[in-house]
N, C-alpha and C positions, 0 to 999 in steps of 0.2 A: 504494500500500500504506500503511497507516494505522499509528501508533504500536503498535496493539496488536497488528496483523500483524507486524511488524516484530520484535517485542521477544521475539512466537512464532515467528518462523525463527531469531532467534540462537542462542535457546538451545536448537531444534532440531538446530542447527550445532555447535555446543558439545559435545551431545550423539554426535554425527557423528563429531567430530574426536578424544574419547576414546575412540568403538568403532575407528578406526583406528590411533592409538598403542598402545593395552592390549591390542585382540582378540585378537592372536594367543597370549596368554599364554606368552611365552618369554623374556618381556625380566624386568629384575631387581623385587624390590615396590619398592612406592612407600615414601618415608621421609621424616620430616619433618625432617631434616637434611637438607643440601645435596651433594648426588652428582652425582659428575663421571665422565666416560667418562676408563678405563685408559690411561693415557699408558706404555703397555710401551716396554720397552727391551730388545730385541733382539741375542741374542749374537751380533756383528760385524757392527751395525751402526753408525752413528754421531748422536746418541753410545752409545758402549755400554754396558752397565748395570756399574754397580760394584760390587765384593766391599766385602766391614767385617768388623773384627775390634775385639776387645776383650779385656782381659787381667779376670779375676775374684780376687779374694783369696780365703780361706774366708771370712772373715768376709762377702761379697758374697753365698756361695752359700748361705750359711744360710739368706738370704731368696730369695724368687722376683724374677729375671732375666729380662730381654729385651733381648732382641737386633736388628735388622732394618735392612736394605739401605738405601741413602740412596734415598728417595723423589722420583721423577718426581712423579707427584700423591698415589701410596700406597705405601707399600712393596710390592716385587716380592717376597720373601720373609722369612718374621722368623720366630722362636725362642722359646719361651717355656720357662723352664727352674721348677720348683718347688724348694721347699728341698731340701736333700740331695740333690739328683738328680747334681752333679757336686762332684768334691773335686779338691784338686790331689795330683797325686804324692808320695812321699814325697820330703822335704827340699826340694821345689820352696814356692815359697807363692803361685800363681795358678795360676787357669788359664784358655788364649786361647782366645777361644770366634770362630770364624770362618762365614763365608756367602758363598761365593762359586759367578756361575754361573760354567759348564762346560761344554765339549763334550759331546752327549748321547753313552754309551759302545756300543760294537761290540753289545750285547745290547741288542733293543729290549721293547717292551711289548707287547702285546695292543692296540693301539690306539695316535690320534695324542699326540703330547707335543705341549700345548698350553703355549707361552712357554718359558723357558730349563730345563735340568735346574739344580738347585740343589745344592753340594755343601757338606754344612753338617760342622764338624769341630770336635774340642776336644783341645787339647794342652796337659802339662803337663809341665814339665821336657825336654822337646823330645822325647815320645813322646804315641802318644796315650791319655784315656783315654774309657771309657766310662760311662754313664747309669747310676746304681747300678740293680738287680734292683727291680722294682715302681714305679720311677720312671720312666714315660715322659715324653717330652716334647713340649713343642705348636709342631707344624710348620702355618704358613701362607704361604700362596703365593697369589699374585695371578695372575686369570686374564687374556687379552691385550682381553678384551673382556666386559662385560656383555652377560648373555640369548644366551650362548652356549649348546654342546650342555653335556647335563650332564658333569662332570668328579670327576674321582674323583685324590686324593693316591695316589702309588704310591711304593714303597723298593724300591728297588734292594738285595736279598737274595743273593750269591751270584751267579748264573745265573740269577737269572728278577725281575720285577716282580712284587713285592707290593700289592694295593691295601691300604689301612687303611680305617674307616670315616670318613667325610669329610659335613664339616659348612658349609653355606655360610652367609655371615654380609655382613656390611657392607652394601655398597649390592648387593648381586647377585655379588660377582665376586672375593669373597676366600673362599678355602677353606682351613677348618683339620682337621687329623687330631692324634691321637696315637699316636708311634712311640714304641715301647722301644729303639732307639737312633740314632743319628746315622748320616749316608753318604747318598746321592745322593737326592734326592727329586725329582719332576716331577709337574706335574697332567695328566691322558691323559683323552681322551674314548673309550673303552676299546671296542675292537671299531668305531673309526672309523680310515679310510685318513687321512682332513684332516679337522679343526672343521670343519664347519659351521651355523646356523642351528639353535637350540633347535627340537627338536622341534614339532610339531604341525602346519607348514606355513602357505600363505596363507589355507585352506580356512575358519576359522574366524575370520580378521580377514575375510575379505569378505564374509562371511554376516552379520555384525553390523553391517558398514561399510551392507549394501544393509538392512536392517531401518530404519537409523537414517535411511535418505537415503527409506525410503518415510515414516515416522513424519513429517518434516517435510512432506513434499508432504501428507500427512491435514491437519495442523495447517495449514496454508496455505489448502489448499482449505477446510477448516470454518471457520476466521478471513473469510474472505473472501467466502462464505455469508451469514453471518451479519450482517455489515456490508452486506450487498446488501438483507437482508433486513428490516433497520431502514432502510434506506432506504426 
């Protein structure tokens, strides 16, 4: 096989080896920053994922606050609070703004809880309080894996899961919603028994995978034609 044959199978291969990573369209976009797979941290297991807390002055919540979990490679859950959204009690002058997971509670969802339930809380004066009226706030939770099934933020309301409208960002696998107030949050792949595998199946990564593996055998065989033929 001759240089110019040679240099048309690789990048026939090449070509090959992105219909088999991409095809199935399930995995997270490409980004020209550096992404790394979710290093979850699993309620009981070791090690286990750790709560954070923080105390806010007024003066702190005048502006916009964030909050979020100590990070394995990303944070598992974080907080985004705007101005005015929390004040402290009266004669208190902070207020602790907490994230810790939890045991998922007796009431489940419509689907599987994908990673830890998260219990996010704010106290002031050692009661608690709530999210002023029109201020919600931006709850993000890390999924246990990129290019999973889709996932949807849900709040725990009462007796029942709420979903919110839910926004996926980062490398594929961080999902953000906004709630009008604080209390238990989980991400649910909603009307699944267990995650599994983004949609669409193998069906469509190995229909491109065999396109891409006939395209190099054409290029092969007319590379090699051709060099016969100058011969």
């Amino acid at each position: 096989m001759n240089r110019r044959v040679g240099a048309l199978f690789a990048a026939a291969l090449s070509l090959a080896a992105l219909a088999a990573v991409r095809g199935n369209g399930g995995g997270p976009p490409l980004y020209d920053g550096l992404c790394t797979p979710p290093n979850y941290a699993l309620l009981g297991s070791n090690p286990e994922p750790s709560p954070t807390s923080s105390p806010y002055s007024a003066t702190d919540l005048a502006t916009t606050q964030e909050l979020a979990t100590p990070p394995q490679i990303a944070p598992q859950a974080q907080i985004i609070l705007g101005s005015g959204t929390l004040s402290p009690a009266p004669g208190a002058s902070a207020v602790t703004l907490t994230i810790a997971p939890v045991k998922p509670p007796a009431i489940k969802p419509d689907g599987a809880i994908d990673g830890n339930v998260y219990d996010f809380e704010a106290t002031s004066g050692g009661k608690p309080v709530e999210a002023a009226a029109d201020h919600p706030v931006t709850i993000a939770l890390e999924a246990t894996a990129a290019g999973g099934p889709a996932l949807t933020i849900e709040h725990l309301e009462g007796n029942r899961w709420a979903p919110l409208k839910t926004f996926q960002s980062g490398c594929g696998s961080t999902f953000d919603a906004a709630a009008p107030s604080l209390g238990l949050f989980a991400l649910v792949a909603r009307g699944a028994s267990t995650p599994g595998p983004a949609g669409g199946g193998s069906g469509p990564s190995i229909l491109l995978i065999v396109v891409a593996v006939l395209v190099v055998l054409a290029l092969v065989i007319a590379a090699a034609r051709t060099t016969r033929l100058r011969r």
